[in-house]
N, C-alpha and C positions, 0 to 999 in steps of 0.2 A: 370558219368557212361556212357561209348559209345553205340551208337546203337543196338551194338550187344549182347554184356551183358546185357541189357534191354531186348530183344529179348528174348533169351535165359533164362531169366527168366521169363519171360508170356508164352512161349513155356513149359519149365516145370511145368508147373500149369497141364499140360493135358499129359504127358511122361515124361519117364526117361531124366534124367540129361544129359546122354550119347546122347539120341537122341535129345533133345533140345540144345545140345552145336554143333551138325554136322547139325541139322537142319538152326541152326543159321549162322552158317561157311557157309555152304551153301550160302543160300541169301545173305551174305556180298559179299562175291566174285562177283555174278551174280550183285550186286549193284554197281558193276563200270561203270558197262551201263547204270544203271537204276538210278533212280532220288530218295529221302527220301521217297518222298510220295510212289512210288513203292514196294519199302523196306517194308516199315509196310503196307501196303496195302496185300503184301505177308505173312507177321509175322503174319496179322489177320487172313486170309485167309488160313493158315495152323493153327492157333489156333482151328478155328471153325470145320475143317477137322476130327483134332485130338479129338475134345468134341464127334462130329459124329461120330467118327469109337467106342470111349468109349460106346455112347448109343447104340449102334448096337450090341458091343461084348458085352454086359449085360443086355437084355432087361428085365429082370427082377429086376436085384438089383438096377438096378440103381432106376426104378418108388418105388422102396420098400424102397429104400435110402429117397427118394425126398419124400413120404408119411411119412416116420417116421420123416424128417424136417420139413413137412407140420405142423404136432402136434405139434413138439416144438416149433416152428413159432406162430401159433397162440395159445400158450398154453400164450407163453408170449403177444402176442397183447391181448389177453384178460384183463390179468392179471394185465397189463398197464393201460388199459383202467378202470380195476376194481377199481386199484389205486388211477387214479382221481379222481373218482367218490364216494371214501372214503369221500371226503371233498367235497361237494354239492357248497358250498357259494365260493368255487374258480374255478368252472370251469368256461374258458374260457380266464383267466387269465394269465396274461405271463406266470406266475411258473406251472401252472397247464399245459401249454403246453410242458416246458423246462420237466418236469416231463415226461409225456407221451413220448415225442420223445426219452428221454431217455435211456427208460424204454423197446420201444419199439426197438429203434436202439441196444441196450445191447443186447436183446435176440435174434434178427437177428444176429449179431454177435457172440454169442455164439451156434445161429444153424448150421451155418456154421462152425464154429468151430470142432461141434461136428461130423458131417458130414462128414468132413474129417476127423477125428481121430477116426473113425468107419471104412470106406472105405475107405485106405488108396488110392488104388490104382484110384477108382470112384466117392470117394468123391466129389470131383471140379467139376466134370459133374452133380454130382447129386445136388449140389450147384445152379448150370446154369439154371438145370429145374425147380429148386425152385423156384428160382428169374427169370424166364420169367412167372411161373405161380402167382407167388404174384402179378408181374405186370398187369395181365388177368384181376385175382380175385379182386383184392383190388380196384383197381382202377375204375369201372365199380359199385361197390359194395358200397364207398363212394361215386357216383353220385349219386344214387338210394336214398343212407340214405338222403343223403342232399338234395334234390330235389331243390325247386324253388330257394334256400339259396346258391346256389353252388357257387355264385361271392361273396358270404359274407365275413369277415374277417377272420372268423374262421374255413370256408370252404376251403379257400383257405390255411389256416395255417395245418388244417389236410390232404387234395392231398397233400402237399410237402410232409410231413409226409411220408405218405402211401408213394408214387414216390420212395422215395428216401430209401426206406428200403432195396432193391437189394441193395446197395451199401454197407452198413456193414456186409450182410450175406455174400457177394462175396468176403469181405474185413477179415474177418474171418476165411474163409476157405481158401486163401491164405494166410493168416498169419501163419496157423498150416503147410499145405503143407509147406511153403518156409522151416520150422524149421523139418519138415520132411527133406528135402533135406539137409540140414545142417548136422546135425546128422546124416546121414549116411554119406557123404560126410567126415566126421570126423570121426566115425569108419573105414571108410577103409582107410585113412592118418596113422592112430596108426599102 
């Protein structure tokens, strides 16, 4: 897939198709001066633009989006967590963590999911705020729990955890977006 077709789809994560395909044209052009790293230096730098202009034109749905994710968010990290704790004599265990991570990575991925298939148009921002604020939250929040134990084995197996849960909620809600795009992109082909 070339630069710009890459582009142009991380670009519509946060706009129409329309404007992420001339946003993208764009910057290609202008990259005959400019070196790869410029390129996507620009692609991110107008991704972030375009997240910022979304929270600004909704300051309400969007925190209203990102709180009702919040719930589902941790509706499942609990739930995970209640999970293992089902069976006492395995915590701390390989399966006991392949379970949790899961369990927990599934429902970040389905909040995002849902997120955007709620807010078609805010989702992915609302998505963005979720996962800067998991990052705040959790992460600050497993130092605390874990205290003196924080270099332990299983300390460090839970920060990866928590760390890395943006990544399926962001992974989520792009996956419905892109099939958003799809789907009309093929309504209006007919």
């Amino acid at each position: 897939m070339p630069d710009t077709e890459r582009a142009r789809r991380l670009l519509a994560v946060f706009t129409s198709t329309d404007s992420a395909e001339g946003i993208a044209g764009d910057l290609a052009e202008a990259r005959e001066s400019g070196s790869s790293f410029w390129f996507w230096r620009q692609v991110l730098t107008t991704s972030v633009t375009l997240w910022g202009r979304t929270l600004i034109g909704a300051p309400l749905v969007i925190p209203a989006l990102a709180a009702g994710g919040c719930w589902l968010l941790a509706s499942s990290v609990l739930g995970s967590i209640a999970a293992v704790g089902l069976f006492p004599q395995h915590i701390g265990s390989g399966g006991s963590w392949i379970v949790l991570a899961s369990l927990w990575w599934g429902g970040a991925f389905g909040t995002g999911a849902a997120l955007v298939g709620v807010g078609q148009a805010r989702g992915m921002a609302a998505c963005v705020v979720l996962a800067i604020a998991a990052e705040a939250l959790l992460i600050p929040w497993g130092a605390k729990v874990l205290g003196a134990d924080i270099l332990g084995s299983q300390s460090v197996i839970f920060s990866f955890v928590t760390a890395l849960t943006p990544v399926p909620l962001l992974t989520g809600g792009a996956f419905v977006r892109f099939r958003a795009i799809a789907r009309n992109n093929h309504i209006q082909e007919a």
